[in-house]
N, C-alpha and C positions, 0 to 999 in steps of 0.2 A: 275070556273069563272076567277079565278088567269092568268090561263091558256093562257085563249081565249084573255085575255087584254093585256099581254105578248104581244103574239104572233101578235094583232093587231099595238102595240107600235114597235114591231120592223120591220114589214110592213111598215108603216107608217114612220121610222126613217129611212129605206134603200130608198124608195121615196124621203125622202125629201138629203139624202146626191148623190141619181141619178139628183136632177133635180138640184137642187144649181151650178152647175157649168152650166149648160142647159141658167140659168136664167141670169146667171153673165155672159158669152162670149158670149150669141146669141148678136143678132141685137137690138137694143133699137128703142125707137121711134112707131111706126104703126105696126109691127109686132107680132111675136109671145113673146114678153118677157112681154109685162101686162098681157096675158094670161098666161102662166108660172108663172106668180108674185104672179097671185091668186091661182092658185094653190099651188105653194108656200106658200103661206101664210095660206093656209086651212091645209098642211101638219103640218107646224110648231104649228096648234092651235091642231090638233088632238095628236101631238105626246107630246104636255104640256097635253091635257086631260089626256090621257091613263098614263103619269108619273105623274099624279096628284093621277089617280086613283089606281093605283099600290101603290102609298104612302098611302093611305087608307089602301087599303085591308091588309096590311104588313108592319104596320107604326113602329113597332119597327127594323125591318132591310134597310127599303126603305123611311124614312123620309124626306132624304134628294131630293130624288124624286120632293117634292115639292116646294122644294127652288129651285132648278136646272131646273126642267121643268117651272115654272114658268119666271124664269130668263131669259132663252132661247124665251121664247114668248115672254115676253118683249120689246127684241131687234129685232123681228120679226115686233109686233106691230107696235113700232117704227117708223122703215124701212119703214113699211106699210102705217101707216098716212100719214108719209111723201112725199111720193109719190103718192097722195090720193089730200092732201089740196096744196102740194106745195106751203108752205107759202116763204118768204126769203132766199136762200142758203138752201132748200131743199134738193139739190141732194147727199150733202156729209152725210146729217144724213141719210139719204135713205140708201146708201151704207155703213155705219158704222152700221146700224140696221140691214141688211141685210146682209153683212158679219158677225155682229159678231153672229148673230142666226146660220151661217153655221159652224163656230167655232164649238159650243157647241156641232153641231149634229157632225161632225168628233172627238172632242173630248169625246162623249159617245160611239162611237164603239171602239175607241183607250184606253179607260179604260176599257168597256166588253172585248175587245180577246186582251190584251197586251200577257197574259200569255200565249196565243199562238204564240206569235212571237220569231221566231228564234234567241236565241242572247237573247232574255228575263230570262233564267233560271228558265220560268214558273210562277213567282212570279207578285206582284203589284210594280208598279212601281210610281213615281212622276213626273216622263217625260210621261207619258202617260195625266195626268191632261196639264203640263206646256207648251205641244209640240207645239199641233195646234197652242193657244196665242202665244207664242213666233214667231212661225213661220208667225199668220196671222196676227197681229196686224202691225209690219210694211209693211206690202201688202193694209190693209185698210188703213194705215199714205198714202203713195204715192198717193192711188188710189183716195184719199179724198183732195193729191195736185192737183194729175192733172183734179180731179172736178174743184178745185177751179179757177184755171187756164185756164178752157175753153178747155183743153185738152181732155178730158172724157166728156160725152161718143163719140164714131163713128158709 
């Protein structure tokens, strides 16, 4: 069973790190990006299931599974209300929930295969946890000015 949940978690986790950028540079508005969104957003709730469930079945090695996957949905949810109720200044938590969910899922295959990357020494690393954030968080700052600015979306 271990197995089959794996293997659907990381299905699930390559979907959701293929459509994330699909979601983020399509066309907004009347197109396909609320389709994509929900989809999106059904990825992101399956790939917390399956890391939820995996912390179960293996909770003394994969505990943290559920703080993580949990987390990851959150900012998923987020993203998701908000582009749902559209209450006030909506669209930048939209995009901060929605970016920071894509975070997480590039930042879970970049701690699974670090130690396959060249230049790694095969070992774990702490730039594999800090990279993505480092890298994404001022891409959501900007993207969240030129929200606010009427600049974003086109």
């Amino acid at each position: 069973m271990f197995g089959t949940i794996l293997n659907i978690h990381i299905a699930v986790g390559t979907i959701g790190l293929l459509l994330g950028p699909a979601v983020l540079f399509g066309r907004k508005r009347r197109s396909a990006h609320p389709i994509l969104g929900e989809i999106y957003h059904g990825v992101m709730f399956g790939i917390c299931a399956t890391a939820v469930t995996l912390a179960f079945l293996n909770w003394s090695q994969l505990q943290a599974f559920l703080y993580i996957g949990t987390g990851s949905y959150a900012f998923a949810l987020v993203g998701y209300v908000a582009g749902k109720v559209r209450w006030r200044n909506w669209l930048a938590t939209h995009v901060i929930g929605q970016c920071g969910s894509y975070i997480a899922i590039v930042t879970a295959v970049l701690v699974v295969n670090w130690k396959r990357l060249p230049g790694s020494g095969g070992g774990d690393s702490v730039w594999s946890w800090l990279l993505p954030t480092l890298v994404g968080t001022p891409i959501i700052f900007w993207l969240v000015r030129e929200v606010t600015l009427h600049r974003r979306p086109k």
